[in-house]
C-alpha positions in Angstrom: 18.3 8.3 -21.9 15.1 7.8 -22.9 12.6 7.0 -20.2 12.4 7.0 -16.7 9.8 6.0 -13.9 9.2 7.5 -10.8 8.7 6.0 -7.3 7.6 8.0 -4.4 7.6 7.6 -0.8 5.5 9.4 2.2 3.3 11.8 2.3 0.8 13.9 -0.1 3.6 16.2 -0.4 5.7 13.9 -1.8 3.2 12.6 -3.9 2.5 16.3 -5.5 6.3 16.9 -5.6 6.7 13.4 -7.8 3.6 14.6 -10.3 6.2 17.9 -11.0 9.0 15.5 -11.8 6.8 13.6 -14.0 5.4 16.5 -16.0 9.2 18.7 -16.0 10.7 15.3 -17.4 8.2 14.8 -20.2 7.9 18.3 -21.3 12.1 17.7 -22.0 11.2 14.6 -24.1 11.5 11.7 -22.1 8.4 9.0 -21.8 7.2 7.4 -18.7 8.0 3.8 -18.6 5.3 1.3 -17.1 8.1 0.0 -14.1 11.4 0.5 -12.6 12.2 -2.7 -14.5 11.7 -1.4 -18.1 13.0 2.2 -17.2 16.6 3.4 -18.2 16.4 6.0 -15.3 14.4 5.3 -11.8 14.2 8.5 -10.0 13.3 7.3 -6.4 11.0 10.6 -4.1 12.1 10.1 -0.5 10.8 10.2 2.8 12.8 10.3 6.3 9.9 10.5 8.8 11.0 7.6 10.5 14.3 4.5 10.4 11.7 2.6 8.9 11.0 5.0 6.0 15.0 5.1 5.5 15.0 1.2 5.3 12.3 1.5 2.7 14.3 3.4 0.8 17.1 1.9 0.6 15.7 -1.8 -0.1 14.3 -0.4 -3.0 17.6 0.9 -4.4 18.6 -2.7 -4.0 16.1 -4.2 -5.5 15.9 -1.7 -8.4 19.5 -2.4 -9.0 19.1 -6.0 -8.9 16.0 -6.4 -11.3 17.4 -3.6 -13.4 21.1 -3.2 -13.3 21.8 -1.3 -16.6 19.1 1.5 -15.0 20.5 4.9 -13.3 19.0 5.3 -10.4 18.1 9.3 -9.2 17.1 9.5 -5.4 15.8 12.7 -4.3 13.3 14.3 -1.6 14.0 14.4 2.2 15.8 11.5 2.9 18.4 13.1 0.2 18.6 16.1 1.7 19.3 14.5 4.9 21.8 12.0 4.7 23.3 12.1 0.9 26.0 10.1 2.5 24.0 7.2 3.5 22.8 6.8 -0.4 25.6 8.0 -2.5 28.1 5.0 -2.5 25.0 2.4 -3.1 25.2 -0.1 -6.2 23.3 1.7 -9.3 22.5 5.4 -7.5 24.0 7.5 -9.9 22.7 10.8 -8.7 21.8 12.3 -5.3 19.6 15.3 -5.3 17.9 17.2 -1.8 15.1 19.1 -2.0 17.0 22.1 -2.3 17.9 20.8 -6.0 14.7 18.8 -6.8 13.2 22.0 -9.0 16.2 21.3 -11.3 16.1 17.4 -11.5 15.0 17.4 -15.3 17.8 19.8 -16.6 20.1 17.0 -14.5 18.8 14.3 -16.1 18.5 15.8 -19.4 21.9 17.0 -19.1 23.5 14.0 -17.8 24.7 16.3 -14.8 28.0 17.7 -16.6 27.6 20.6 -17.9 25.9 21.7 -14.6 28.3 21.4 -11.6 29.9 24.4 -11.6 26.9 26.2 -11.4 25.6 24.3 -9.1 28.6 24.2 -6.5 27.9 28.2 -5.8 24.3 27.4 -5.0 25.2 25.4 -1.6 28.2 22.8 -1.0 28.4 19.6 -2.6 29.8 16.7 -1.3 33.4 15.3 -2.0 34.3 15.0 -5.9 35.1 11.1 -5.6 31.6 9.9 -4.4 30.4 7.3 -7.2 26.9 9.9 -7.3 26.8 13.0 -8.0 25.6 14.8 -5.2 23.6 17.8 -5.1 22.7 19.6 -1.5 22.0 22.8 -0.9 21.3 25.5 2.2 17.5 24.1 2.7 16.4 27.0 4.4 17.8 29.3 1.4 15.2 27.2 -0.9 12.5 29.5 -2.2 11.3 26.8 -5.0 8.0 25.1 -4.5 7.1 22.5 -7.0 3.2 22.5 -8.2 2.2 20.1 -10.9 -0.7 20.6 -12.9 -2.1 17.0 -12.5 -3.3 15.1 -15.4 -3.7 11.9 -16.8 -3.2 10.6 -13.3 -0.1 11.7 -12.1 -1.2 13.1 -8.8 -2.2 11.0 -5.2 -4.7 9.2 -7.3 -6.4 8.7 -10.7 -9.7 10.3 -9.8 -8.3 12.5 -6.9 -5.6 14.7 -7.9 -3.7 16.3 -5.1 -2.2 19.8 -5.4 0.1 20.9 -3.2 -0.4 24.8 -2.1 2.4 25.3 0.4 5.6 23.8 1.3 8.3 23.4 4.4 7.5 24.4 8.2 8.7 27.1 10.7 7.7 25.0 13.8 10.3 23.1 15.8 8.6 19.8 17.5 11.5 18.0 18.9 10.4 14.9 17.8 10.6 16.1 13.5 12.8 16.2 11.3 11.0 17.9 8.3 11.5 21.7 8.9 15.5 20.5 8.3 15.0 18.8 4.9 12.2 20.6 4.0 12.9 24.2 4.6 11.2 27.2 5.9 7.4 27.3 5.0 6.7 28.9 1.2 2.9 29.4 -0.1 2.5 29.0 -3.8 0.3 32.4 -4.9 -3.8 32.6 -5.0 -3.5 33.2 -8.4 -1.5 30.4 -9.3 -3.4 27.9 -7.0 -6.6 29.0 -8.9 -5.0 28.4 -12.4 -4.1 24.8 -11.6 -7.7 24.1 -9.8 -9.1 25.4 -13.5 -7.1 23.2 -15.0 -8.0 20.3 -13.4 -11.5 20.9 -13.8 -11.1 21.1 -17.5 -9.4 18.1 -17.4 -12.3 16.3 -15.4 -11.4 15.6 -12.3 -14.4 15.8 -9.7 -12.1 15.8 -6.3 -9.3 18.1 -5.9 -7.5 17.4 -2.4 -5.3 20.3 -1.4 -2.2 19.4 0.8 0.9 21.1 2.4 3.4 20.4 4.8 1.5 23.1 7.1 -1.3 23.6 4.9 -2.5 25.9 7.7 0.2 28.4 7.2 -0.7 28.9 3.8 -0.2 32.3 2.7 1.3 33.9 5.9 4.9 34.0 3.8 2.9 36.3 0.9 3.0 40.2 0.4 0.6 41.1 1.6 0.1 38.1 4.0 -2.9 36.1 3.5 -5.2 33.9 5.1 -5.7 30.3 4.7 -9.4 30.8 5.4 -9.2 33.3 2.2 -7.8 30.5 -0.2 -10.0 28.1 0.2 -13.1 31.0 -0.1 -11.6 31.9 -3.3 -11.1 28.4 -4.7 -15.5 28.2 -3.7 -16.3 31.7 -5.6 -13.4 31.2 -8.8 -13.9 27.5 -9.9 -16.3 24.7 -10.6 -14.4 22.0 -8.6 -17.4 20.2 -7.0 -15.1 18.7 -4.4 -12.3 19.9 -2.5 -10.8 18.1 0.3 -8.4 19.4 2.9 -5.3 17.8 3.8 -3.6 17.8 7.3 -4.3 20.5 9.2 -2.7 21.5 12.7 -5.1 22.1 15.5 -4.1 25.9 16.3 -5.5 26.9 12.2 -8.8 25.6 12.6 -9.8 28.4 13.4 -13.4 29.1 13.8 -14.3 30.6 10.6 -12.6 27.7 8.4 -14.6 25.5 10.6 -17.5 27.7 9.4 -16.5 27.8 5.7 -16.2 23.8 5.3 -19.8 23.0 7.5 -21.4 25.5 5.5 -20.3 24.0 1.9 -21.5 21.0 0.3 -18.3 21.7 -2.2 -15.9 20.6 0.6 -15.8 17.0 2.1 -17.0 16.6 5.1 -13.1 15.6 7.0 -10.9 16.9 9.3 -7.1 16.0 9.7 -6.2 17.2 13.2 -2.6 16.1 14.1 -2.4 15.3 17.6 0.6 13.3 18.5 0.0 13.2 22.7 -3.0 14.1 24.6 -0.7 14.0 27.9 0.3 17.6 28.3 3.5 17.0 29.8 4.3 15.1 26.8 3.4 17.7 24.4 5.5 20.2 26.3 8.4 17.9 25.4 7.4 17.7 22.3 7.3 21.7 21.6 4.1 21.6 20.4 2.1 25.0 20.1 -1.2 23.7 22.1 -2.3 22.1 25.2 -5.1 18.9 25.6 -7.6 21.7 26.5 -7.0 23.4 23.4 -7.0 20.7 21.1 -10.3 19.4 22.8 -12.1 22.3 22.1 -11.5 22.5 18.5 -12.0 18.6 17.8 -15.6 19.2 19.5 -16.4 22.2 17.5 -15.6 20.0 14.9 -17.9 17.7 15.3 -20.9 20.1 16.5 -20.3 21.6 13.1 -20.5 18.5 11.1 -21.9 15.2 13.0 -21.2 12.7 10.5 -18.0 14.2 9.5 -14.8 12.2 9.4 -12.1 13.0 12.1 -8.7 11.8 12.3 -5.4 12.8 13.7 -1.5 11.4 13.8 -0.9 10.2 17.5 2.8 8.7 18.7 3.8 6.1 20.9 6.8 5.8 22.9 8.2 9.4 23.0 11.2 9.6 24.9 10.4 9.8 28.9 6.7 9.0 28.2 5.9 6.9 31.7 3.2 4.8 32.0 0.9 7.9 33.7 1.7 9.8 30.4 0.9 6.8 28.1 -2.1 6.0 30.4 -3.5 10.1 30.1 -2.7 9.9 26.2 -4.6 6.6 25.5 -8.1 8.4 27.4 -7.9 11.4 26.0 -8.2 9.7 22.3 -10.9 7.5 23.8 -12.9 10.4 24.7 -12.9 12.3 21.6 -15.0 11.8 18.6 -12.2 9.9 16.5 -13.5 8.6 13.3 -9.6 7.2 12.3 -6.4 7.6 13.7 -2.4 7.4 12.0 -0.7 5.5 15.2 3.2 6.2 14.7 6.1 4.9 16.6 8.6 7.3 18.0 11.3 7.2 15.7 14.6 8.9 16.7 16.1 11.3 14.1 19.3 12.4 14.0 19.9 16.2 14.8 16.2 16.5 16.6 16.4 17.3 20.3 14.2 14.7 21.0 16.7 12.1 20.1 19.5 13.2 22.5 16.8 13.5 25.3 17.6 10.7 28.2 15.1 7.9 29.1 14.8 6.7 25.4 11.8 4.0 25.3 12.9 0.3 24.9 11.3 -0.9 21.6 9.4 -3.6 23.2 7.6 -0.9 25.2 6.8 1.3 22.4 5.7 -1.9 20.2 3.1 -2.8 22.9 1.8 1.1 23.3 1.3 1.1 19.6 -0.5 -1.8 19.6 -2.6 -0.4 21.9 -3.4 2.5 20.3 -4.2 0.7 17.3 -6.9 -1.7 18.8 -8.4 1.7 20.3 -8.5 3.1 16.5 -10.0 -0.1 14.5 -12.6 0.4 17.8 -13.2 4.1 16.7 -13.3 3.1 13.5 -15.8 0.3 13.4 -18.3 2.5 15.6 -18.0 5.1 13.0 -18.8 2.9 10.2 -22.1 1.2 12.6 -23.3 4.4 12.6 -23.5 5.3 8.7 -25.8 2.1 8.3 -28.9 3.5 6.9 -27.8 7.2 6.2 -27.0 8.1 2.4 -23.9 9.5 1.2 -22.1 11.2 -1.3 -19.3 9.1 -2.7 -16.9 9.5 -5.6 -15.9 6.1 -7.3 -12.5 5.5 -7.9 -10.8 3.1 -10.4 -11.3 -0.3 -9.2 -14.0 -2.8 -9.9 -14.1 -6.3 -8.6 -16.1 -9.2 -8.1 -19.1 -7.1 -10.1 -18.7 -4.0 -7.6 -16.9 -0.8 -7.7 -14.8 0.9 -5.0 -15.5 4.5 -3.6 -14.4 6.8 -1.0 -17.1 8.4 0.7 -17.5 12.6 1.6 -16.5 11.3 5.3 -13.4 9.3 4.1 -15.0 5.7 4.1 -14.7 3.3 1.9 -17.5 2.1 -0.1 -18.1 -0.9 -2.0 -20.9 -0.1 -4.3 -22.9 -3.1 -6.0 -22.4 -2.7 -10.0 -20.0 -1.3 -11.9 -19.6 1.9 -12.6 -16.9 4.0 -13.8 -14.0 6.2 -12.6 -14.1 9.5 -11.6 -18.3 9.9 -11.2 -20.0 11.3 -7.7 -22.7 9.9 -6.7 -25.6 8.9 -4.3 -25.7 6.0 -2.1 -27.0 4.3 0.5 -24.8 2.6 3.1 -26.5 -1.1 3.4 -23.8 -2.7 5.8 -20.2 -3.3 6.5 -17.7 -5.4 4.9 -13.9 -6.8 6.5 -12.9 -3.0 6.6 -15.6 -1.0 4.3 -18.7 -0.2 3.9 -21.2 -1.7 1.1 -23.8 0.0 -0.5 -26.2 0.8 -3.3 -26.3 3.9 -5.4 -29.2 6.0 -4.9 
């Protein structure tokens, strides 16, 4: 086999996780082809977050099959690791590999799987010989692996903002998630290594560098010694050039003062803050298992926002958590309304199997959690659209990205807006604008 092409699913994670797969399978002599259709090998990166992100997956087995039967279809990442069962006996899968196997997906392929499977079968249990895949799952929490790519030539989250993932897997327990159980116990790839691969994406011209992680908070508290996260991203500031990082998720217990410090005080870091949330009822967050209480979380979101006025503020909220009354729902939906909310990630509770949460009683009838979604969602476009009023008149840094239409170019602001600038310019530049207006669901402006 040849060539291959890689699909992924989710999160930034899974995004960094599919640029490794990309660079280990090229460096063994295979070549990217330009679509599923044309590739002799589809390696499909899962995500099981939700039923819905399970039903994403598996449509697209079918349609890969179906628009390319002779292809061998790989499908790896969380929903893998889950439910190999669910995926193994599907029309054209010819391997399924968890996470705990990802790191060795290349020698798989390469290998055509053979000569490995005794080797592999001491490493964790695999499932019965006569499943038409084969199947490779491992103990998740005996995984020590964490894939990094070096990011070029566009193989990370995007073209001119390559994402490189510093830390991996999760020692909390919400009810509610599933990730800790497909993902493993939280792993922080080393300072020194995380400052190699930011100098090599600066020689390779990138501008933006985001930085993500499962718990990208956690960062370095697995390390001997234990480190800081507050202490990477310092030595990423006084070791490289990059002229812009950006912080992925980051859960509200490690924003800690002195990070909140370290980002208002440089004009390297972008001016954004990913605050997961889920419930601002407390007795819903108790439920949950989460580490903090409204109180908390208030506190920090406003520190936020002393610190940096026009910054962008988002967080992941949920609707329809099992036992959530109307009071709950009704507490949840004012607390959002009266924080400083630039964006929000409105989910749907989603059962997953094996979570505590989806054996609790009182399960939410879907109409219910539809209409409390929708909710939610009116009260973010609302956040949003003030937000964007406000910039009107203020100039701001903005990095353009690769798409030019209609004789403009698209950009995504320090504060995580979209921006239309008039003209074309190209890829990859940072520059000064003015925000003139707002578009459907962007900004518009003209470079400084």
């Amino acid at each position: 086999m040849s060539s291959f092409y890689v699909h992924n699913f989710g999160c930034r994670a899974t995004q960094a996780d599919g640029a490794a797969l990309e660079c280990d399978l090229l460096g063994r002599g295979l070549s990217r082809a330009p679509s599923a259709r044309e590739a002799e090998v589809v390696v499909l990166n899962t995500c099981t977050v939700t039923a819905e992100a399970d039903r994403d997956v598996r449509a697209a087995i079918r349609r890969v099959h179906r628009e390319n039967p002779a292809c061998r279809i790989l499908v790896t990442g969380c929903y893998a690791q889950r439910a190999p069962q669910e995926l193994q006996g599907m029309p054209g899968v010819a391997w399924v590999v968890g996470n705990s196997h990802k790191h060795r997906i290349g020698e798989i392929v390469h290998n055509d799987c053979h000569p490995e499977r005794a080797a592999f079968a001491s490493e964790g249990p695999l499932l019965p010989a006569e499943a038409l895949a084969s199947t490779y799952i491992g103990d998740i929490f005996a995984h020590t692996e964490l894939l990094a790519a070096p990011v070029f030539d566009g193989l990370g989250y995007d073209k001119t903002r390559p994402n490189l993932k510093v830390q991996d897997g999760c020692d909390n327990r919400c009810s509610f998630c599933i990730i800790p159980f497909v993902r493993g116990q939280s792993r922080s790839l080393r300072r020194d290594a995380v400052l190699r691969e930011m100098d090599a994406l600066v020689a390779a011209g990138f501008r933006e560098v985001v930085i993500s992680g499962i718990n990208l908070g956690r960062w370095g508290r697995d390390l001997e010694p234990a480190q800081r996260f507050e202490d990477l991203v310092r030595a990423i500031l006084e070791r490289t050039a990059v002229e812009r990082l950006r912080l992925s998720s980051i859960e509200p217990m490690d924003w800690t003062d002195e990070l909140i410090e370290l980002v208002a005080g440089s004009p390297r870091i972008a001016r954004h803050a990913h605050v997961p949330l889920q419930t601002g009822s407390d007795r819903v967050l108790r439920r949950m298992y989460r580490k903090y209480r409204p109180w908390h979380y208030e506190e920090r979101i406003r520190k936020i926002r002393a610190a940096m006025p026009t910054a962008a503020i988002g967080a992941d909220v949920m609707a329809g958590f099992p036992g959530e009354t109307d009071a709950e729902f009704e507490a949840n939906r004012q607390f959002i309304a009266s924080l400083p909310f630039t964006y929000l990630h409105v989910f749907t509770y989603s059962a997953r199997p094996g979570t505590p949460a989806a054996d609790m009683q009182d399960q939410l009838p879907v109409e219910i959690k539809r209409e409390r979604n929708r909710i939610l969602r009116e009260l973010a476009a609302e956040k949003k659209q003030e937000f964007m009023r406000s910039l009107v008149g203020q100039t701001v840094s903005t990095i353009t990205l690769s798409v030019v239409e209609d004789g403009r170019t698209e950009t995504l602001t320090d504060n995580y807006q979209k921006l239309w600038l008039e003209g074309a310019h190209p890829a990859n530049q940072i520059l000064s604008a003015r925000v003139e207006g707002l578009g459907a669901d962007a900004l518009v402006g003209t470079v400084q």
